[in-house]
C-alpha positions, -999 to +999 in steps of 0.1 A: +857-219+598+854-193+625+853-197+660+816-198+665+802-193+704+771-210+712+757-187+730+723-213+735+717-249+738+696-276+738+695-317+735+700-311+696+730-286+697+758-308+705+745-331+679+746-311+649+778-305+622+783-287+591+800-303+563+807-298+520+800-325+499+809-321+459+795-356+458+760-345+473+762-315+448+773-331+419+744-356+423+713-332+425+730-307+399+725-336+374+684-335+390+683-302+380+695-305+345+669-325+338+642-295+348+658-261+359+647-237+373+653-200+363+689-192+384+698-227+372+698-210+339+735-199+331+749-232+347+729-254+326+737-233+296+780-242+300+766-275+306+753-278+276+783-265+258+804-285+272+786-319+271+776-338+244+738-346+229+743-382+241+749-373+276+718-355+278+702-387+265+717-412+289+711-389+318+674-388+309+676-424+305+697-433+342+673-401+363+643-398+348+628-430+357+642-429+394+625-400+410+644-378+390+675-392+404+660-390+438+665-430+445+701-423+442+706-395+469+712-418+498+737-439+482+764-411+495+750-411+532+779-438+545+805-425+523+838-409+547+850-387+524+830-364+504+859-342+485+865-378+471+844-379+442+863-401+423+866-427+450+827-422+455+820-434+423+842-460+422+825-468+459+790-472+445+801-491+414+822-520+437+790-523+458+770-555+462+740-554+449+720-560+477+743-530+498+732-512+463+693-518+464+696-511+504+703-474+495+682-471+466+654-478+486+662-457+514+677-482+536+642-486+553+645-528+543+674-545+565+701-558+544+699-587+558+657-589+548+670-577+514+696-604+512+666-629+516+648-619+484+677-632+467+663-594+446+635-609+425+613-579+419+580-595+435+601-605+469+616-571+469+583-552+466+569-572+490+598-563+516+586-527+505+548-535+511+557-543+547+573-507+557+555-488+530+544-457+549+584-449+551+593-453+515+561-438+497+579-416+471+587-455+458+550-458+451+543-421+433+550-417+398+554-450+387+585-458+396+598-495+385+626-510+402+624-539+376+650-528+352+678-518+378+672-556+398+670-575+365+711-569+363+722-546+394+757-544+385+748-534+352+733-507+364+758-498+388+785-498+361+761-470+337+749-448+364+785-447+374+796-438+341+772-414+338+785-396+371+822-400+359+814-385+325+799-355+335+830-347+364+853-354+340+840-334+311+822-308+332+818-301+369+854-310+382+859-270+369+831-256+380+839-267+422+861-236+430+830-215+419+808-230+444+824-235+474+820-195+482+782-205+483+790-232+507+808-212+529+783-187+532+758-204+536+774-227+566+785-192+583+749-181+579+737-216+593+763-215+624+753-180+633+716-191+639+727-221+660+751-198+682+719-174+682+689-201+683+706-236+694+700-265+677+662-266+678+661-234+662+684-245+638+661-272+631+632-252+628+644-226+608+657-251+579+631-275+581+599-261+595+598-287+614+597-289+657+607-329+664+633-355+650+622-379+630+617-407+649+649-437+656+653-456+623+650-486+633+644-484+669+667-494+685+692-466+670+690-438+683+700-403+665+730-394+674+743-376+645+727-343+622+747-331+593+737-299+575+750-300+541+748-266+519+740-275+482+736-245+451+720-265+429+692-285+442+656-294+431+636-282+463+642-258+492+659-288+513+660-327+516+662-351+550+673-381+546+674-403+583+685-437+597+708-455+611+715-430+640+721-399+615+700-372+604+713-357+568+701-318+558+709-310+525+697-276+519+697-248+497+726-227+501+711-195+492+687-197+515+704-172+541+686-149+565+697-120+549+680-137+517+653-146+530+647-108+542+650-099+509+627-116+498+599-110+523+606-073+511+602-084+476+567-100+486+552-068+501+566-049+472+546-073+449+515-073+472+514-033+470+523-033+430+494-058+423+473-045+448+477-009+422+472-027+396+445-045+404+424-017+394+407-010+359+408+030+359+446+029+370+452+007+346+441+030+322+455+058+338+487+039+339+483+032+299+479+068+292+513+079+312+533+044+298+521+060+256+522+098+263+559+101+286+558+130+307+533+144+292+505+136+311+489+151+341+457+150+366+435+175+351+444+160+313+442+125+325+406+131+342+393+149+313+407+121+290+392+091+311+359+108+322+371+107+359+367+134+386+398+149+397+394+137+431+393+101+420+424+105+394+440+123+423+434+090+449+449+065+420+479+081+416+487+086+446+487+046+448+500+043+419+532+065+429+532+048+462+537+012+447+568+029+428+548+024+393+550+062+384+574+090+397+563+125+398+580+151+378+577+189+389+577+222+357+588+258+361+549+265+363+544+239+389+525+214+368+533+180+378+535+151+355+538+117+356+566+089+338+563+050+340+587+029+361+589+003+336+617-014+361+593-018+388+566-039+367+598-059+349+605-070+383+572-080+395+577-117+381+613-121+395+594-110+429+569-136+430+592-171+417+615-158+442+587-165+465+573-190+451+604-209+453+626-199+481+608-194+509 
């Protein structure tokens, strides 16, 4: 990476790194199979080339249940080496199953409280009733731990075999292609630190102003890793603990994206604002069927509209970019459709929606 000069600081600046993880990625691209979004299209499309119906199956069978594959994220958090995905998987597969249930629950139960359920499904839950409030996503959508602690290494052994499937078959090619999007967006990341320091850092990726608080106590934060992913169910995920702080976040989320797509908002506003109107809808209708044919005094004799009125709608109609003015030899001006600017109007608002 570049040489990167802080040009502000705070108590958070000196705690914060930037780091790939193909583990990390490889784990929420398989979340996002399950329900992609629209620029997930293309990649779920090879996907499903190159993978078999019965992968599809079991991958509904091993995420679906779990949060989407949520309950799986943190089992990465105290891996060293994230380029080895291999040796990940072959990490989470040689856990015990206590370590195993201690990061599918988010590590908020002690091991050593965990250990003393011996894993029976009523002991466990009631470990889980006694720090609820920080493991509540355990308690929406009926989530049921039962199956995965009636034989943990059996479960460790399929949702492994899952993960080794689908590198081997699929995503081991598809790395070189993402790490560009990494590298952006950790360049992108690093210039607002230099710019804002840690805090702002903070703030701009999470919307949030404080640190979660020590998990437990009596371990401080120390540690916050920013981790760029492409393919990931929601704008960013924190997972904390144990003295660390982990950002995964969406790596095109960049400030020059983000710009782009506050553009794209107003643009939206001020084409629905125009079209939010019944007579330039109509007026609209009659330039979209009669191309270049159509002008003021033909389209208020047409509608029943004063010329004064026509005259204010198209001005906002040409203003939102929906119709462009087209000047004759005898100075008659008429008007064409710019289809383009209404086919974009839905990539506008999920863009939106979604990114920001």
């Amino acid at each position: 990476m570049p040489l990167q000069v802080i040009e502000m600081t705070d108590p958070l600046t000196n705690l914060i790194r930037f780091r790939t993880s193909p583990v990390y990625e490889l784990m929420l691209s398989l979340s996002v199979m399950l329900h992609p979004m629209r620029r997930d299209s293309a990649w779920v499309a090879r996907a499903r080339e190159a993978l078999e119906p019965e992968f599809w199956a079991e991958l509904a069978a091993v995420y679906e249940p779990y949060g989407k594959g949520g309950l799986f994220f943190e089992m990465a958090i105290d891996y060293p080496d994230h380029e080895d995905v291999e040796g990940f998987f072959e990490y989470v597969r040689a856990l015990d199953p206590v370590h195993f249930v201690f990061y599918l629950t988010g590590r908020v139960v002690p091991v050593e409280r965990l250990a003393a359920t011996r894993l029976e499904p009523a002991a466990v839950w009631a470990a889980l009733d006694e720090v609820k409030e920080l493991c509540y996503w355990l308690y929406q959508g009926d989530i049921s731990l039962e199956p995965i602690l009636a034989d943990v290494p059996a479960f460790q052994e399929r949702l492994t075999a899952l993960w080794r499937r689908y590198w081997n078959t699929f995503f081991r090619d598809e790395i070189d292609a993402l790490r560009p999007h990494w590298e952006r967006a950790i360049r992108d990341k690093a210039s607002i630190l230099s710019r804002a320091g840690g805090q702002g850092l903070f703030e701009y990726v999470l919307g949030k102003s404080e640190l979660p608080p020590p998990l437990p106590p009596d371990h401080p934060i120390t540690s916050i890793v920013f981790i760029p992913i492409y393919l990931i169910p929601s704008p960013v995920y924190m997972f904390y603990g144990y003295g660390n702080v982990t950002v995964l976040f969406d790596s095109e989320r960049t400030e020059a994206r983000r710009t782009e797509i506050e553009r794209g908002k107003e643009q939206a506003l001020t084409v629905l604002k125009a079209l939010s109107d019944g007579s330039r809808l109509d007026i609209l209708r009659l330039i979209a069927r009669h191309e270049a044919e159509m002008h003021g005094k033909k389209i208020a004799a047409k509608l029943n509209l004063s010329a004064s009125a026509v005259s204010r709608h198209l001005s906002q109609l040409r203003d939102a970019g929906l119709i462009e003015e087209h000047m004759h030899e005898d100075r008659t001006i008429t008007y064409r459709l710019q289809q383009s600017v209404i086919e974009r109007l839905p990539n506008m608002l999920f863009e939106y929606l979604w990114y920001t």
